[in-house]
Structure formats: structure tokens, C-alpha cells
Backbone of each chain as ProteinMPNN parsed JSONL, in Angstrom:
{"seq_chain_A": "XXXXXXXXXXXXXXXXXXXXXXXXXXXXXXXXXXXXXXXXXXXXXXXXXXXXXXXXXXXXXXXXXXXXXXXXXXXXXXXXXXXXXXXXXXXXXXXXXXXXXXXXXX", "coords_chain_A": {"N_chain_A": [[118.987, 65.094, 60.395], [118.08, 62.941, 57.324], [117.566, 63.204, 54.079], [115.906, 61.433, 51.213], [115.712, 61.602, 47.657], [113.95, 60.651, 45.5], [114.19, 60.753, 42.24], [111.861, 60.4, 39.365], [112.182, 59.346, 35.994], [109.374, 59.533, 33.684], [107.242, 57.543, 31.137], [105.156, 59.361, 28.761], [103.079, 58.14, 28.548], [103.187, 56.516, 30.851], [102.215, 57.826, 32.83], [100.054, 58.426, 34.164], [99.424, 55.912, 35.369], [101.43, 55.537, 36.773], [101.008, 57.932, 39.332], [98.523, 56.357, 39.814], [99.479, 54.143, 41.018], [101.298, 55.786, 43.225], [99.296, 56.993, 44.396], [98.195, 55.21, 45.77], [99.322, 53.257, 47.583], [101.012, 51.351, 49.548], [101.604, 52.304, 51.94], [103.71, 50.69, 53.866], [106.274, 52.302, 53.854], [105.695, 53.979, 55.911], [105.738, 53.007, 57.987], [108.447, 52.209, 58.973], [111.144, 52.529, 60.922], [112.639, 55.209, 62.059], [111.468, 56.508, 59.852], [110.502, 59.429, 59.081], [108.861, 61.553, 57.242], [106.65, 61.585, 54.153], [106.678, 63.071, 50.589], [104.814, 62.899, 47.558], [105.699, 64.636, 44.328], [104.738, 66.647, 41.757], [105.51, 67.656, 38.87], [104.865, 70.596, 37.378], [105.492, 71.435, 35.191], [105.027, 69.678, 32.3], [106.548, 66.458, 31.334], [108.564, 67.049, 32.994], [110.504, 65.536, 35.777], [109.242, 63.526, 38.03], [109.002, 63.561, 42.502], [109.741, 61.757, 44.435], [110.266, 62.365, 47.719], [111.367, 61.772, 50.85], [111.976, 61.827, 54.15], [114.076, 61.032, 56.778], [115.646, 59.922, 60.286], [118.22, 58.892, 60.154], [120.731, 58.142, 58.034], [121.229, 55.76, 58.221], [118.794, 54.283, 58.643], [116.682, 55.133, 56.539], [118.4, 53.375, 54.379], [118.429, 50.704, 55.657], [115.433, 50.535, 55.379], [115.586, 50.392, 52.205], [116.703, 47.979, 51.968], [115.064, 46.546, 53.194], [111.997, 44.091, 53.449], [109.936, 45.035, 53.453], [110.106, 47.14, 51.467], [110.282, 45.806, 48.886], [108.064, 44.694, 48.719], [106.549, 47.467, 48.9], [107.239, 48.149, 45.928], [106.268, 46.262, 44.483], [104.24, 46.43, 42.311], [104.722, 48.236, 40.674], [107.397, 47.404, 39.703], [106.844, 44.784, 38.542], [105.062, 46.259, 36.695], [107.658, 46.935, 35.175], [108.832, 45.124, 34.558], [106.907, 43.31, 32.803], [107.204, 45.05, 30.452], [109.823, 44.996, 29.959], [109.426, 41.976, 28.81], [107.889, 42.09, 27.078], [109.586, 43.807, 25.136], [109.753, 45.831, 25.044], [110.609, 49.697, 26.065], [111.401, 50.885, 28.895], [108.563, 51.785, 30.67], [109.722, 53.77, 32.999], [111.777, 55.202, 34.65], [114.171, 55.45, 37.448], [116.015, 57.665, 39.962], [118.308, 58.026, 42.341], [119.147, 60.331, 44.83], [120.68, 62.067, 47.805], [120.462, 63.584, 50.4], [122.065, 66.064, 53.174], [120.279, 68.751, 55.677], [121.128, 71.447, 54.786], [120.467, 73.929, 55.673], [118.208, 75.784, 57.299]], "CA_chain_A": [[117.971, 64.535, 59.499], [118.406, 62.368, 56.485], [116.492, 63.37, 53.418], [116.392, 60.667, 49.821], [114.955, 62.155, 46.579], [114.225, 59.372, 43.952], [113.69, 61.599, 40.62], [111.237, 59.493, 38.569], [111.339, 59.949, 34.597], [107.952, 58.148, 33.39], [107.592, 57.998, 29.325], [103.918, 60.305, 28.939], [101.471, 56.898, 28.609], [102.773, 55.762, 32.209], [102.308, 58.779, 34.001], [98.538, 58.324, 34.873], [99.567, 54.649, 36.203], [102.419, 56.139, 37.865], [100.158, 58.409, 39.716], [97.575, 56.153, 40.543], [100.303, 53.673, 42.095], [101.631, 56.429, 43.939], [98.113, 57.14, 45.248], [97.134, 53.926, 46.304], [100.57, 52.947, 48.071], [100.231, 50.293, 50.625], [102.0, 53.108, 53.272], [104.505, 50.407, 54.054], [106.954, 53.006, 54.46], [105.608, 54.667, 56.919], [105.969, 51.76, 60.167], [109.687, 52.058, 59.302], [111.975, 52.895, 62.27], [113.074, 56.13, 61.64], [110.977, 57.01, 59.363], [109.327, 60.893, 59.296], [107.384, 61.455, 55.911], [107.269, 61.933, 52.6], [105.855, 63.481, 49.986], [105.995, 62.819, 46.258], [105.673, 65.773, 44.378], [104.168, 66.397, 40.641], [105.886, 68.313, 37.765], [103.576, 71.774, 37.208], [105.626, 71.243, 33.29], [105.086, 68.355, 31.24], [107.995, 66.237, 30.824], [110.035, 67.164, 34.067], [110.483, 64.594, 36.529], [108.381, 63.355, 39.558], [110.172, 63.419, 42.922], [109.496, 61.126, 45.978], [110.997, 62.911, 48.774], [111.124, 61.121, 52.165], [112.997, 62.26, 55.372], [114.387, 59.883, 57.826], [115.861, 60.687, 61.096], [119.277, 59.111, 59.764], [120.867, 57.588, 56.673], [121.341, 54.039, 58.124], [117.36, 54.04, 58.519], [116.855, 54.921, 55.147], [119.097, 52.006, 54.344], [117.581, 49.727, 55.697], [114.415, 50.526, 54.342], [115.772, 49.948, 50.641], [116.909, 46.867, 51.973], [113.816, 45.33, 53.9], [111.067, 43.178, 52.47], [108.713, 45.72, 53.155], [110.507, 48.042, 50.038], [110.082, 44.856, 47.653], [106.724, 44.766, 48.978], [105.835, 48.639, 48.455], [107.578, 48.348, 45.191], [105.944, 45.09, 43.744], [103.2, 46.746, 41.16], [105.93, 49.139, 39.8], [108.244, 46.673, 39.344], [105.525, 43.842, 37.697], [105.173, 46.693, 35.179], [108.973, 46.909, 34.535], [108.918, 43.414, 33.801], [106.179, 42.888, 32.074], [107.217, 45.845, 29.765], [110.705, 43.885, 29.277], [108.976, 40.981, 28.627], [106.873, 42.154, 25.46], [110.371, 44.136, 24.287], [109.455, 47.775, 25.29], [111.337, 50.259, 26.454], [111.284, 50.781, 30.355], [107.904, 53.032, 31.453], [109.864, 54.871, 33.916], [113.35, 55.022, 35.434], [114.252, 56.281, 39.132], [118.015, 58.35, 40.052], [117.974, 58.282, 44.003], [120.224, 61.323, 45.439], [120.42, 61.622, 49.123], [121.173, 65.051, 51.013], [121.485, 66.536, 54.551], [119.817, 69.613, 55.535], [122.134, 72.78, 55.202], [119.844, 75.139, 56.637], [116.263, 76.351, 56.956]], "C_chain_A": [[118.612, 64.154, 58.166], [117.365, 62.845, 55.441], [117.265, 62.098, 51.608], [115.106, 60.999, 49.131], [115.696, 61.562, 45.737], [113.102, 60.542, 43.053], [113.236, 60.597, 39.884], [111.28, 60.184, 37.028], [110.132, 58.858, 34.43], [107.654, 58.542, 31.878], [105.537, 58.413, 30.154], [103.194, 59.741, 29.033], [101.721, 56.39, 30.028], [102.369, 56.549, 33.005], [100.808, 58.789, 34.777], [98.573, 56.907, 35.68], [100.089, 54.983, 37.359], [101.532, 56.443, 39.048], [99.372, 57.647, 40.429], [98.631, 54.764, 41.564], [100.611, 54.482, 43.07], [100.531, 57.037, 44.795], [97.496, 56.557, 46.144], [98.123, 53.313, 46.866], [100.133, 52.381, 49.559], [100.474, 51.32, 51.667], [103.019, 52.225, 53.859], [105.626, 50.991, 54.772], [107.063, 54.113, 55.91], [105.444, 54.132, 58.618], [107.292, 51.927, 60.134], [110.455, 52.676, 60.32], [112.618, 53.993, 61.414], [113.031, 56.824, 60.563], [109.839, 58.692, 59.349], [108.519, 60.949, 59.017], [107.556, 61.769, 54.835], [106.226, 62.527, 51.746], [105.88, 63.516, 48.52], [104.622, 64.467, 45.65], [105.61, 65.905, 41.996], [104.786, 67.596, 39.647], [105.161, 69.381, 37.517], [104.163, 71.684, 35.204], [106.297, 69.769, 33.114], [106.381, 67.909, 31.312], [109.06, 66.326, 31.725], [109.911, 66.003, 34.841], [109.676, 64.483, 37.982], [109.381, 63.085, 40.654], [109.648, 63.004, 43.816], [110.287, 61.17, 47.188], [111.078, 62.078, 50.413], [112.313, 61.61, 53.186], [112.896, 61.402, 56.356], [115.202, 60.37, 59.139], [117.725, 59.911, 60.795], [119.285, 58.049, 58.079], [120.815, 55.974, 56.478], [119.857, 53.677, 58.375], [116.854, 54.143, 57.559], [117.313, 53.272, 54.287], [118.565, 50.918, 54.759], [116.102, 49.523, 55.377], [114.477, 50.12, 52.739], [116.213, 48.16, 50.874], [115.802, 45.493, 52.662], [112.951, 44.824, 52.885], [109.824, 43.937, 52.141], [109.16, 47.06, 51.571], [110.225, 47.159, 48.982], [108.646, 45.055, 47.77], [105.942, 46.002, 48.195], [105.999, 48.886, 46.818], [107.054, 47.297, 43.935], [105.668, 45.588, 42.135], [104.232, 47.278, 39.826], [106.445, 48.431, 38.767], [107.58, 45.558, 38.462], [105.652, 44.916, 36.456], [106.434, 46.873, 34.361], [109.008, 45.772, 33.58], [108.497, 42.928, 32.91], [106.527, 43.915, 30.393], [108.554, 45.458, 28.611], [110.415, 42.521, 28.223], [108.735, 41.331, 26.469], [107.676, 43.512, 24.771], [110.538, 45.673, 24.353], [110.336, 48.228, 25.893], [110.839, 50.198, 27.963], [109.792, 51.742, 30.579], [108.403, 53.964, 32.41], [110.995, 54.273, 34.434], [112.987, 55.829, 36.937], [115.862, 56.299, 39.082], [117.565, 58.386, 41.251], [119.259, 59.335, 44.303], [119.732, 61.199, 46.731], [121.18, 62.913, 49.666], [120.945, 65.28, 52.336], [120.869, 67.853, 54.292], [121.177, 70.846, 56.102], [121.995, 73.593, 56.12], [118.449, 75.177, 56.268], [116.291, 77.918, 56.447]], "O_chain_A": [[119.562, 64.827, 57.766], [116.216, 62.914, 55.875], [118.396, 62.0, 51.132], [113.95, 60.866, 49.533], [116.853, 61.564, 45.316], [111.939, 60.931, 43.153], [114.077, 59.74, 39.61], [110.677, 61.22, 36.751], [110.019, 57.726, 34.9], [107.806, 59.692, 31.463], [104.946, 58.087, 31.184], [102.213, 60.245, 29.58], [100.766, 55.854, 30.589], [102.073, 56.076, 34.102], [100.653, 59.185, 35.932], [97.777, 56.766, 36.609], [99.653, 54.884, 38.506], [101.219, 55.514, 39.792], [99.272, 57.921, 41.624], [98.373, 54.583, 42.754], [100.214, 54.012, 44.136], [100.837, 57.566, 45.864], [96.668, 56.913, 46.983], [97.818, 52.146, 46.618], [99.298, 52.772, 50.375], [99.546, 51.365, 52.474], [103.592, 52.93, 54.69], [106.032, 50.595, 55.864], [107.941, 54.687, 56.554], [105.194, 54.578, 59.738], [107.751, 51.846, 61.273], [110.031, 53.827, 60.421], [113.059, 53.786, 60.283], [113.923, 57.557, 60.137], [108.638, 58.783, 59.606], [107.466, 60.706, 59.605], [108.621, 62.257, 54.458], [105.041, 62.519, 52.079], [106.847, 64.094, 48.024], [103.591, 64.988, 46.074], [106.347, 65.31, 41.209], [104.247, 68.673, 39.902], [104.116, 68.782, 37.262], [103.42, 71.834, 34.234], [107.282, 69.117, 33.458], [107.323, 68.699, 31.356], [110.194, 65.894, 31.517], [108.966, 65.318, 34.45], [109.612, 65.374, 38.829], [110.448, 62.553, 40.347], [108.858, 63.802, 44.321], [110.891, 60.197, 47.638], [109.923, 62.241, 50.807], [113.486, 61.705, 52.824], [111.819, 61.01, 56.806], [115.484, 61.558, 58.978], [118.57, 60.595, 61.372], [118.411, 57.535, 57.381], [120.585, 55.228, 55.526], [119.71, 52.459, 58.28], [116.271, 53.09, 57.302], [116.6, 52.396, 53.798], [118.217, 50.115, 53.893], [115.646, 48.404, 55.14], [113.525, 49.608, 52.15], [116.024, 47.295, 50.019], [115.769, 44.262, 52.638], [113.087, 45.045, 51.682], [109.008, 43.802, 51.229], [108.307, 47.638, 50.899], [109.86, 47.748, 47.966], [108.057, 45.613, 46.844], [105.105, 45.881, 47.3], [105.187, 49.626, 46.263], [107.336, 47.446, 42.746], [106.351, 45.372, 41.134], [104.415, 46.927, 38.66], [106.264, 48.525, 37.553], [108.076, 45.612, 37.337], [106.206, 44.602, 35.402], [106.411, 46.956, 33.134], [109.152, 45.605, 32.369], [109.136, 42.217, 32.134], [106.104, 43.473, 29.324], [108.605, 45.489, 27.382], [111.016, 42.197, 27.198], [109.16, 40.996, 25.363], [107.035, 44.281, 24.056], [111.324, 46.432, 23.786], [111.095, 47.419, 26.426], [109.885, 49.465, 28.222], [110.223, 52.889, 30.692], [107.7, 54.925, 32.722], [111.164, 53.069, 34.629], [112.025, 56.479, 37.345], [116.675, 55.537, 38.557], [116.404, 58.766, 41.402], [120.371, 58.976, 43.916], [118.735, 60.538, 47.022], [122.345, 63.182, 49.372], [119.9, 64.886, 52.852], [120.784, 68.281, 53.141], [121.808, 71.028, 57.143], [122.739, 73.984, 57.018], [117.797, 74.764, 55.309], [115.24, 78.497, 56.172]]}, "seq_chain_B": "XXXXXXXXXXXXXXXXXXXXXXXXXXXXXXXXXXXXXXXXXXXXXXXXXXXXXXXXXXXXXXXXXXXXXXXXXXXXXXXXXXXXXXXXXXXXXXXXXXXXXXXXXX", "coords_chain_B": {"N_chain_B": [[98.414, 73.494, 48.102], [101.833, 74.68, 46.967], [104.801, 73.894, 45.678], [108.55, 74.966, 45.402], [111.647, 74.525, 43.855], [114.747, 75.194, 43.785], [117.253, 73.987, 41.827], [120.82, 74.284, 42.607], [123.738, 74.398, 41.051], [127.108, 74.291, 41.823], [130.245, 75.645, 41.311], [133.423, 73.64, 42.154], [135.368, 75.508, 44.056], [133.421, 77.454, 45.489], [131.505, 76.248, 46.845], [132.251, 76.361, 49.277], [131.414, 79.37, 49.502], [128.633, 79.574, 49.078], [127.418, 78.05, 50.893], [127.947, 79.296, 52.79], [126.517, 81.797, 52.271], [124.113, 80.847, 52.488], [123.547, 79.956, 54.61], [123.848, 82.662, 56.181], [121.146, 84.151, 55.585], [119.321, 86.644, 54.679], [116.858, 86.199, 55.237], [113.874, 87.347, 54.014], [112.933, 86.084, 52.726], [111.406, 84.5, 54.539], [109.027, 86.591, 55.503], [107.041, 86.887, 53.036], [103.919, 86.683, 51.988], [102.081, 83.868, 52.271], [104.095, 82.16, 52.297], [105.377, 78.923, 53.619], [107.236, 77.625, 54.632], [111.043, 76.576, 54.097], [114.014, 74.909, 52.941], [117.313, 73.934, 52.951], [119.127, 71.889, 50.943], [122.315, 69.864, 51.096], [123.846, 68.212, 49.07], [125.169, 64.529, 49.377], [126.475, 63.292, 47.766], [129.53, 64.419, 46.299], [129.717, 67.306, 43.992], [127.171, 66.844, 43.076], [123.861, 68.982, 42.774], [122.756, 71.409, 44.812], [119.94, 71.798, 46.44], [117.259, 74.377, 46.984], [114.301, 74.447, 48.422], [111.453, 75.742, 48.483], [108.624, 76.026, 50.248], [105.059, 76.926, 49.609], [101.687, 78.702, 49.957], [100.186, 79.368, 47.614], [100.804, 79.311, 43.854], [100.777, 81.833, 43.166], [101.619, 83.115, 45.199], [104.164, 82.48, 45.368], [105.154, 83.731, 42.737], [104.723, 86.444, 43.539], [106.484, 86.79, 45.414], [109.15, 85.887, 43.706], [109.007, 88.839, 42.348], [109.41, 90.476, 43.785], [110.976, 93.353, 45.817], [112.272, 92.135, 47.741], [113.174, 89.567, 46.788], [115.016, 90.813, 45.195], [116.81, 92.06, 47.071], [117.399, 89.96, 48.913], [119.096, 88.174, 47.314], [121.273, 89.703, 46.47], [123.791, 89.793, 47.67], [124.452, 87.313, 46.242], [124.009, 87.537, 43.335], [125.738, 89.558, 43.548], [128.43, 88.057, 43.284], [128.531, 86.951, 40.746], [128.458, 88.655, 39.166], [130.693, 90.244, 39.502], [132.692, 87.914, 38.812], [131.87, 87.607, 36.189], [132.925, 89.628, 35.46], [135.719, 89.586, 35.607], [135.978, 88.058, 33.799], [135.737, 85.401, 33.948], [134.345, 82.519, 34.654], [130.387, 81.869, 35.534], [130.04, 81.415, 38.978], [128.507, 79.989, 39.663], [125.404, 78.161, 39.064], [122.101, 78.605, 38.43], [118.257, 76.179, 38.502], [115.35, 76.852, 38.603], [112.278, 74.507, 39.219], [109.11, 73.752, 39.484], [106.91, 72.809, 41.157], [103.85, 70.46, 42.375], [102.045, 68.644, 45.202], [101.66, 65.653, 45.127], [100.421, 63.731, 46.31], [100.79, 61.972, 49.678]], "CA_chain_B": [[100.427, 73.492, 48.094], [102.716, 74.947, 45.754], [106.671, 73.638, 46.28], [109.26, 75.355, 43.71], [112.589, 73.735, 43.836], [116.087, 75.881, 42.816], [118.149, 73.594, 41.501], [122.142, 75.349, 42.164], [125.006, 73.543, 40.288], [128.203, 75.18, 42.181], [131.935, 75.104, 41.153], [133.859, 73.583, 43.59], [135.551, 76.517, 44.967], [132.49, 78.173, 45.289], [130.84, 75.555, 47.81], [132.153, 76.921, 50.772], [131.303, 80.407, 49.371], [127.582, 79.403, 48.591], [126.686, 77.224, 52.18], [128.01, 80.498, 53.776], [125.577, 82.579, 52.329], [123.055, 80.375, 52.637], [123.785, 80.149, 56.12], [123.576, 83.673, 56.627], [120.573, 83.965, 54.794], [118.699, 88.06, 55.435], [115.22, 85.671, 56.037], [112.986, 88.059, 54.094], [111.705, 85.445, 51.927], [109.56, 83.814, 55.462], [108.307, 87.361, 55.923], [106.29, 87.309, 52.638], [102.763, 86.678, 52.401], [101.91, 83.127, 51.823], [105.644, 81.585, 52.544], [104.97, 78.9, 54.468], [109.044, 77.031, 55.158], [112.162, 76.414, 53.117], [114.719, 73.831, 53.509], [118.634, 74.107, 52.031], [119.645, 70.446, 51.108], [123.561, 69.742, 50.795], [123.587, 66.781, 48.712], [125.933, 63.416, 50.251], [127.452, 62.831, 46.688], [129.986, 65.971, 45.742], [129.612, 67.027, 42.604], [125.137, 67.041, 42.827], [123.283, 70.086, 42.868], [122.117, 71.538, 46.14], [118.467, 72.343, 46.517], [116.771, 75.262, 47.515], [113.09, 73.893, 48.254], [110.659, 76.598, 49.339], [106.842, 75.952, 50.228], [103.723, 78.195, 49.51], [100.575, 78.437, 49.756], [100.219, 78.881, 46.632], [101.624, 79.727, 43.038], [101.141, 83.007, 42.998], [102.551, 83.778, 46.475], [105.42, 82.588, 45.062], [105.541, 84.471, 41.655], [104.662, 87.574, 44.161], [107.782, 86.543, 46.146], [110.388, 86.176, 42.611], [109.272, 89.854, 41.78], [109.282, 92.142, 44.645], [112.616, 94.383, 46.113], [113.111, 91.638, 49.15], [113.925, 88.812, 46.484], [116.224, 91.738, 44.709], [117.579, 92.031, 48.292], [117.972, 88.709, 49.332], [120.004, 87.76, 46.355], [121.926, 90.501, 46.23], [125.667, 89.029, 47.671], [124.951, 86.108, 45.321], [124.119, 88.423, 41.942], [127.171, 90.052, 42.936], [129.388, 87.568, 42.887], [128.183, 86.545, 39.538], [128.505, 89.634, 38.378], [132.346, 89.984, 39.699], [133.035, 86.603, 37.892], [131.603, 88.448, 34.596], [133.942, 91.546, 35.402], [136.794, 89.312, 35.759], [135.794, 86.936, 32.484], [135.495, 83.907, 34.825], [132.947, 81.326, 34.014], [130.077, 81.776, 36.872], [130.965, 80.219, 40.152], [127.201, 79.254, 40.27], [124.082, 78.64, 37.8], [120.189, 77.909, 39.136], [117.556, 76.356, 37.565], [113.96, 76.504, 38.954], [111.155, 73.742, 38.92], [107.939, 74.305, 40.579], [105.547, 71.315, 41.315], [102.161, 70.667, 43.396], [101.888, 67.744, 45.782], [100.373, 64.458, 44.234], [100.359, 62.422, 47.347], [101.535, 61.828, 50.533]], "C_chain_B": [[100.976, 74.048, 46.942], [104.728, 74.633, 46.236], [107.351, 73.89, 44.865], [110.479, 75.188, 44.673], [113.713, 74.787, 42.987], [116.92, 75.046, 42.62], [119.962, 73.969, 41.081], [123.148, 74.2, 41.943], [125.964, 75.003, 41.024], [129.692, 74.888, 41.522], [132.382, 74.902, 42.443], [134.839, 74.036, 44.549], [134.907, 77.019, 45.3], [131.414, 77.756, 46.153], [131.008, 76.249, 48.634], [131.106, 78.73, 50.73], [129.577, 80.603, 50.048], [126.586, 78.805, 50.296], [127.065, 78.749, 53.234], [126.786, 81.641, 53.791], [124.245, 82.104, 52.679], [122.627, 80.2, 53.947], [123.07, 81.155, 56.967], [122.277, 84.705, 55.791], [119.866, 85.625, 55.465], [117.431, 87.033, 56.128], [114.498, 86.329, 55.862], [112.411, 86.916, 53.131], [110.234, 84.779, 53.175], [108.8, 84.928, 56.02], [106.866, 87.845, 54.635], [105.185, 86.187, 53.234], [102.91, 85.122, 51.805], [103.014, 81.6, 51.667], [104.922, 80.723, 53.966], [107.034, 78.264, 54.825], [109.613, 76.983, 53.961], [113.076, 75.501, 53.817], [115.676, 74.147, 52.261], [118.939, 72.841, 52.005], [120.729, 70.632, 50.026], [123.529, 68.621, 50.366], [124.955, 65.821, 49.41], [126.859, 63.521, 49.299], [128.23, 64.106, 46.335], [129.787, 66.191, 44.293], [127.554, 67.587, 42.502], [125.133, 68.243, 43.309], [123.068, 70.481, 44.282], [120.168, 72.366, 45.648], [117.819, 72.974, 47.581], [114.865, 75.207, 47.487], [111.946, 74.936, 48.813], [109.159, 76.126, 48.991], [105.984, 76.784, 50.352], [102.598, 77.749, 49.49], [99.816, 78.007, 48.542], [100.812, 79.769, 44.96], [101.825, 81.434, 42.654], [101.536, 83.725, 44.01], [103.892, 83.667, 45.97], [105.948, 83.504, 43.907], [105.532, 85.673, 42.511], [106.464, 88.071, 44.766], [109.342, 86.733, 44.935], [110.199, 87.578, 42.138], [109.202, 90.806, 42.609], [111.05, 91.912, 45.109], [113.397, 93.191, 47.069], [113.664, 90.132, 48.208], [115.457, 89.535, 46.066], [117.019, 91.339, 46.188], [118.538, 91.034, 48.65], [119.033, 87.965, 48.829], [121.172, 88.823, 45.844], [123.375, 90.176, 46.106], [125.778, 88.142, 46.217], [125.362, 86.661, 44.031], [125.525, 88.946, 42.214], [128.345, 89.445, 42.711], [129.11, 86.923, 41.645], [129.324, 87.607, 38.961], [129.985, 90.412, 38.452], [133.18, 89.211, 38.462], [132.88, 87.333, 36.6], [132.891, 89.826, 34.189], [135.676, 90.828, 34.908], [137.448, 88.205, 34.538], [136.276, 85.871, 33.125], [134.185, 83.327, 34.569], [132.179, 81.954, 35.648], [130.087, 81.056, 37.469], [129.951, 79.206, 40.293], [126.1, 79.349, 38.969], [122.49, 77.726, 38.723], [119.193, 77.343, 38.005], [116.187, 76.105, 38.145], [113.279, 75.655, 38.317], [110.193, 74.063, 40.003], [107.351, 72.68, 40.394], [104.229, 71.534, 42.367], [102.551, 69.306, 44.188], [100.771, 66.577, 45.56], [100.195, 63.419, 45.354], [101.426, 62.517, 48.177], [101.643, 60.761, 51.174]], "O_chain_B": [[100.433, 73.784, 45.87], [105.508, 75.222, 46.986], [107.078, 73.441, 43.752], [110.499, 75.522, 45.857], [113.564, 75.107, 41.808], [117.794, 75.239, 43.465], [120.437, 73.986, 39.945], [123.248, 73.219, 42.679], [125.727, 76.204, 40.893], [130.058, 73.73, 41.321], [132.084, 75.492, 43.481], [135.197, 73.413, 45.549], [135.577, 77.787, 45.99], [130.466, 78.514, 46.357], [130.059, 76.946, 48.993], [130.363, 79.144, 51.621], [129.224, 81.321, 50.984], [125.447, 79.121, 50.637], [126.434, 79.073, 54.241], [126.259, 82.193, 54.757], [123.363, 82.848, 53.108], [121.457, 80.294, 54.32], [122.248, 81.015, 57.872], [122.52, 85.866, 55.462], [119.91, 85.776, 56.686], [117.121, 87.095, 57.317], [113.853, 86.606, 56.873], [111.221, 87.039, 52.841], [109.02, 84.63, 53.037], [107.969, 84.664, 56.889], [105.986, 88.67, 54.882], [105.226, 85.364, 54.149], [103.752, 84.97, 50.92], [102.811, 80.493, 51.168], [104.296, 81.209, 54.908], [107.815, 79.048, 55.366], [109.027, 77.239, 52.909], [113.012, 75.291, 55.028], [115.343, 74.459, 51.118], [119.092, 72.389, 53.14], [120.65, 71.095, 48.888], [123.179, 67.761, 51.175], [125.792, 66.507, 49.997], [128.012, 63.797, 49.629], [127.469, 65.022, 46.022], [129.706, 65.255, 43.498], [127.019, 68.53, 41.919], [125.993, 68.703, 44.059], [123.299, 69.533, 45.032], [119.645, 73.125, 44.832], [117.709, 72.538, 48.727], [114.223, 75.841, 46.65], [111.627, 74.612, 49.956], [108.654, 75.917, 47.888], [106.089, 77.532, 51.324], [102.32, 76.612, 49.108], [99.151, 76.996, 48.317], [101.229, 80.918, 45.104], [102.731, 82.02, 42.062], [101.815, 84.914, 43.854], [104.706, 84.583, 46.084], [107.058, 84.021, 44.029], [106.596, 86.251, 42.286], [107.213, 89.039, 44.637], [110.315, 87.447, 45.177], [111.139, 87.906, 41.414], [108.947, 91.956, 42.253], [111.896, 91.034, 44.941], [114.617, 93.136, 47.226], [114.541, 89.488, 48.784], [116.583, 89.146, 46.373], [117.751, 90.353, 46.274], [119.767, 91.031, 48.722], [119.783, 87.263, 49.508], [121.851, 88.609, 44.839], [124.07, 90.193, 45.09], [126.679, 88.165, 45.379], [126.48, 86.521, 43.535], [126.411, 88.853, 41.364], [129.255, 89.995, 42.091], [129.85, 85.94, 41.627], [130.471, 87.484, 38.531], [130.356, 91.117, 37.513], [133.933, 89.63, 37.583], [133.903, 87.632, 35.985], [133.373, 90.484, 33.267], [136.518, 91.338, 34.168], [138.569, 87.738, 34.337], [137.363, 85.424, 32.758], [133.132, 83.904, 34.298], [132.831, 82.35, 36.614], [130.134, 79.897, 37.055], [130.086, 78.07, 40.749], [125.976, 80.265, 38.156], [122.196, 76.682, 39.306], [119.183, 77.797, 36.861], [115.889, 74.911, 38.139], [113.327, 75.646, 37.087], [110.432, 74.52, 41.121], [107.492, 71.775, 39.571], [103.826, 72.55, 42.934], [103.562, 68.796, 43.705], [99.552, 66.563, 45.731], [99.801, 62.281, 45.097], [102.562, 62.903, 47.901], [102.465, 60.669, 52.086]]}, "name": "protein", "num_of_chains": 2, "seq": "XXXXXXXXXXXXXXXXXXXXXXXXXXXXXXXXXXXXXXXXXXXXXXXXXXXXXXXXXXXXXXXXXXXXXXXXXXXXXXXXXXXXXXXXXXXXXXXXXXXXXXXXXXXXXXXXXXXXXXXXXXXXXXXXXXXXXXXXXXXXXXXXXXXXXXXXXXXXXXXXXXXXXXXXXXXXXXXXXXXXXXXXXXXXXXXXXXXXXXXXXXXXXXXXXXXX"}
């Protein structure tokens, strides 16, 4: 098993957007070939990072998920607010660090 | 849900040490109350943290779980090789840092 954990920072005014993107998520990811499931996962203290966990049954399935149309797709709204945030000079609302691990043990 | 996350930064002599124990793990944390799995993830990149992800019912199964004899137990090898390292005025081989979170969507 393949597991990729994208650590989201989000500055404190996006985090209720964040959220409701991450609520309302087309599911895209989840027709992908070798796709398991995922789960994103909410800070209990202020200020730490959000983490969108997903497990794949390998790494080159993964991979091609960051690379299909359906990831631009799931990623549109997000990304629209990046842009738009560029646009009118602002700092970013929210970054993403992707790490990528096997499983050691249970 | 409650998911709390150990974040272990290892030195890298100290890898092999660390996947061994983890390996050979006693397994009294899935005998408490409220434990529902755990998962050890070896990250791809060397150098990244490894994560120690355990799931609960909920937050106070787990606070139950960081203060009774079978965490003492469980952690016992590890504390002692800390506590070696300290004897021997060696930096520790290993440092943790817990995050807890809730599940905002799946």
C-alpha cells in the first residue's frame, strides 16, 4: 500500500472556505484505479495544519492521479482562489507540502 | 473519531534501531478500551519524519491510553534508549511530537 499526505497550511480567514471545499468535493478521486480512500483530517489546535491523507494500492496510481484531468478538475475551486488571490496582490490563502510513505507496520 | 498523529524525527543511525522496535511492537496499546487501529508510516523521502497514526473512539480513550502503566510499558525499550544517549551525553537518537485531530470529511 501506497499512502500521500498533502499537509495544508491555510492563513485563519480561509479555513472555513477550505473546509467547505473539502466538504463539497466533487469525489473525483474516488473512480481512480487504484484508489482506496481518504480522509482529510482537522487540526483539534488552531494554527496546525490540515492533512488530506489518501491510500492507494501503489505509488504509480497515485501518480497518475496528480497527473490526470480529473486532479485539475477536483482541484479547480482551490486553485481559482489561488489565482484570484494573486491577482488582487495577496498573499497565498493556503499552501500544500505532499510527503508520501509506505506502511511500516500496524 | 479522534486520530492523534506522533510525529518521530530519527537520526540516521537510529532508523534501523526505531523500525525494529516498531516492528516488534508488545501490542498493548489495541488492548485498551476504545483503540480502534494504528498504522506505522515509513516515509519514501529519507530524512522525513515517520508517523505513528493511532485511531480512537474518542479523545479521551486516548488521553486514558497516554497515562496508564501499558503506555509506560510499551515505551519502555524506546525511553531507554533515550535515556542511555543522556548517560552517554549523546544528543537523542529520537524526538516525538504529537498532534491530535478529528475527521472533517471523507
Amino acid at each position: 500500500m501506497f499512502i500521500a499526505i498533502n499537509y495544508i497550511t491555510c492563513s485563519e480567514d480561509y479555513r472555513e472556505r477550505f473546509e467547505s471545499l473539502m466538504s463539497s468535493r466533487a469525489g473525483l478521486i474516488d473512480k481512480m484505479a487504484g484508489f482506496q480512500r481518504m480522509k482529510v483530517l482537522r487540526p483539534k489546535k488552531s494554527g496546525e495544519r490540515y492533512l488530506i491523507v489518501s491510500e492507494w494500492d501503489s505509488e504509480s496510481a497515485f501518480k497518475a492521479w496528480t497527473k490526470s484531468e480529473a486532479f485539475a478538475e477536483g482541484h479547480r475551486r482551490g486553485f481559482a482562489d489561488l489565482k484570484q488571490a494573486e491577482e488582487r496582490g495577496e498573499k497565498p490563502p493556503m499552501s500544500s507540502e505532499f510527503q508520501t510513505y509506505e506502511i511500516l507496520t500496524r
